[in-house]
N, C-alpha and C positions, 0 to 999 in steps of 0.2 A: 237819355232819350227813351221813351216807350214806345216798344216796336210794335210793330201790326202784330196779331200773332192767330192761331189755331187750334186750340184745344181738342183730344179723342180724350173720352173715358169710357172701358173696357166695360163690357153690359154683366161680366162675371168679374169675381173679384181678382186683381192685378197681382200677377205671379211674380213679375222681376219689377226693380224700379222704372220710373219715369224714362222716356225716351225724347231729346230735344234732337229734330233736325233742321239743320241750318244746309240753303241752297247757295249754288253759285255765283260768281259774275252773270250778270244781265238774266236773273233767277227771279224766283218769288217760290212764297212758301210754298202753292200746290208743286215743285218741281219733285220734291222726294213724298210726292201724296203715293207711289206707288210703294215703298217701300210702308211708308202710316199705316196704310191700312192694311197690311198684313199686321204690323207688330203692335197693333192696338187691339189685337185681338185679346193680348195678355198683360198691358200694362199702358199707361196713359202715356198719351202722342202729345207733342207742343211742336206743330211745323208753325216758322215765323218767315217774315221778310226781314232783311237787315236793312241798317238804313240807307237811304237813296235808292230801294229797288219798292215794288209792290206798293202797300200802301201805309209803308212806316214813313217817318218823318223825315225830311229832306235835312243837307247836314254839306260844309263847304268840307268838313272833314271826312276824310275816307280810308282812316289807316286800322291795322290789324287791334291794336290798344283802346282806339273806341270802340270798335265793333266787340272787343270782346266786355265792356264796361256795358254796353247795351243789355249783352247776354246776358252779366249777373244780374243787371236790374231787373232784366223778366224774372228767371229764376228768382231772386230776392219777393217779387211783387207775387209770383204762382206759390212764395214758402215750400220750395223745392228743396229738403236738406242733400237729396244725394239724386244724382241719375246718371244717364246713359248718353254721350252725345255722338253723334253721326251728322259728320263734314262733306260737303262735295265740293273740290276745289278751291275758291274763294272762302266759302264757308268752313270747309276743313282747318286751314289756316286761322279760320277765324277761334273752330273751337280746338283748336296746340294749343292761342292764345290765351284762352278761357283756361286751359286746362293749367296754364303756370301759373294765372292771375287769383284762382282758385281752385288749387288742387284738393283739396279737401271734398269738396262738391262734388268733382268728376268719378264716378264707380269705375267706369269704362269709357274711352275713346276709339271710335274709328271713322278712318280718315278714308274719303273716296277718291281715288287719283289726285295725290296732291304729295309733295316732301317738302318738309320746312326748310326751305331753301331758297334766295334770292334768282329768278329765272332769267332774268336780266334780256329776255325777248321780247317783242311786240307781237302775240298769237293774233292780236284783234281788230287789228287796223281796219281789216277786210269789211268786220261785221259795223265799224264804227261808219265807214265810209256807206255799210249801207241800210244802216239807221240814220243818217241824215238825209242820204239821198230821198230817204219816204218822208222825212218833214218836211223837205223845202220843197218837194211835190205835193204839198197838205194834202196827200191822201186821208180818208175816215174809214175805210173799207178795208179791209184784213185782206180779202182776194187781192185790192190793187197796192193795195204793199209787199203784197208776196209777189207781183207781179215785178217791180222795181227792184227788189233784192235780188231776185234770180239773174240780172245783170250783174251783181259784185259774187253771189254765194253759190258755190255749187253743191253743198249738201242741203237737199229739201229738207232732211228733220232740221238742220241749224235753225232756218227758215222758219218753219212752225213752231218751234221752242220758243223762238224770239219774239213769235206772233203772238205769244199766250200775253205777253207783258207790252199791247198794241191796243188799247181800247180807244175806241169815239175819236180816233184822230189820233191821241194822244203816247207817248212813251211811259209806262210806270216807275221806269226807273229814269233816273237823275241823268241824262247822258253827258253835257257839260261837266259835271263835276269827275265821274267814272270817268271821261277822258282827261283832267286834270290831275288825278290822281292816279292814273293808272298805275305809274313807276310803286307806289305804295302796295296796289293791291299785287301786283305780278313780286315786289319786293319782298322782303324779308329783316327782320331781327329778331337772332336765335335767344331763345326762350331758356330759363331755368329748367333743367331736366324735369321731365314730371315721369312721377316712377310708378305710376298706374299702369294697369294693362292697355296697349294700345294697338290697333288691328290699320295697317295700310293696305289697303285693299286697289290692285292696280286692274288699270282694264289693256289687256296684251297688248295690244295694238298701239297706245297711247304713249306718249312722249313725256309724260309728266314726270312719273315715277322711273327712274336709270338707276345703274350699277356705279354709277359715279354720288350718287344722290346718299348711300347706306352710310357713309363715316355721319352725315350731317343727322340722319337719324337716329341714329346707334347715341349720338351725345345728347340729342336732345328726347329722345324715349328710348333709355333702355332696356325696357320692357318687352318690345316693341315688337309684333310676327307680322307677315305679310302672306299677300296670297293675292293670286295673276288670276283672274278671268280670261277666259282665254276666248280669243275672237271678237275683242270688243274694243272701243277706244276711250275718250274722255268721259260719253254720257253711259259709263256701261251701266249703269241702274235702270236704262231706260231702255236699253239694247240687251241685257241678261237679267230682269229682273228677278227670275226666279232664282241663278246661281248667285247671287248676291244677296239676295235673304238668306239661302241658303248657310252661306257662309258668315252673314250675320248673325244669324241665330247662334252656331256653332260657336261663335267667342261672346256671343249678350248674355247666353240663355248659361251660360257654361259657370262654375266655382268657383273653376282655378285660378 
């Protein structure tokens, strides 16, 4: 599958390798555009859509093993021999996957609030039940969708996140499918250790990343350093942008 994608090339010549980031469930590639354009400052950005979200190609399948066969086909088509990949959530998961499928590729990994691990909960029901309640209201109007969801969502950023991927009426992403396969993307199957450097990067507040969650990582990158943002929860890229560059840079920009 050829995914939508995003190109930055840095207007002075690129100090570290390539940077590919990959968004979340019910995401599109502008969702980590805060973190691109800081680190295109110093080397070439690829924010994509994966499939069923944005405006890559619709897919009955939605497990971690396609989505990461997508990645190398972009990489493969941009002639990317090595880069940098940066996960949030769904997409983190997506690129662990990328990273066992072709380790060789991967320079470096960091994963934004996510542990390869099966979560076996339903987070989403909530947001499901009120993304449909706005289609079968055939709203077109972003106002009167945000208007319907504030009856199921009580955090207004969820709201306007979800409303980036709301145009002319319409959902970007695939919602049928993403609730058919949900067990896939919330799921998991552990991965060949990939013995790269890899950064879990938790947002404090968040339920993602636990102290129950380290033996599954430790097997599957043991490599592996982490590091808590503190005061933040799921979308902390978007809630601490600056301490998460911060600390991006700190393991991208770094030797070791």
């Amino acid at each position: 599958m050829k995914l939508n994608y995003r190109e930055h090339i840095p207007a002075q010549q690129a100090l570290f390798p390539p940077a590919l980031l990959i968004h979340g469930l019910f995401g599109s590639l502008d969702n980590l555009g805060i973190l691109g354009r800081d680190l295109r400052n110093d080397r070439r950005v690829i924010q994509v859509d994966m499939r069923n979200h944005g405006h890559s190609p619709r897919s009955e399948r939605m497990d971690y093993a396609a989505m990461a066969e997508d990645l190398l086909a972009l990489i493969d088509d941009l002639s990317l021999s090595q880069l940098d990949v940066i996960g949030h959530s769904m997409g983190g998961k997506a690129a662990m996957t990328l990273a066992a499928l072709a380790p060789e590729r991967i320079r470096r990994l960091a994963l934004l609030d996510i542990a390869p691990v099966d979560y076996q909960v339903r987070r989403h029901d909530t947001i499901f039940a009120a993304i449909n309640a706005v289609t079968e209201a055939q709203v077109a109007r972003r106002q009167e969708a945000a208007e319907i969801m504030r009856g199921y969502i009580n955090e207004e950023g969820v709201i306007q996140f979800l409303l980036k991927s709301f145009q002319d009426g319409e959902w970007l992403f695939n919602v049928p499918v993403l609730w058919d396969q949900y067990e896939n993307i919330v799921g998991w199957q552990e991965v060949t250790p990939y013995q790269g450097p890899a950064m879990f990067i938790k947002g404090g507040s968040s339920p993602y990343i636990q102290d129950i969650h380290r033996a599954a990582i430790a097997r599957q990158f043991p490599h592996a350093r982490a590091h808590v943002i503190a005061g933040t929860g799921h979308w902390l890229h978007a809630e601490k942008p600056e301490l998460v560059l911060r600390t991006l840079h700190r393991f991208l920009d770094s030797d070791e």
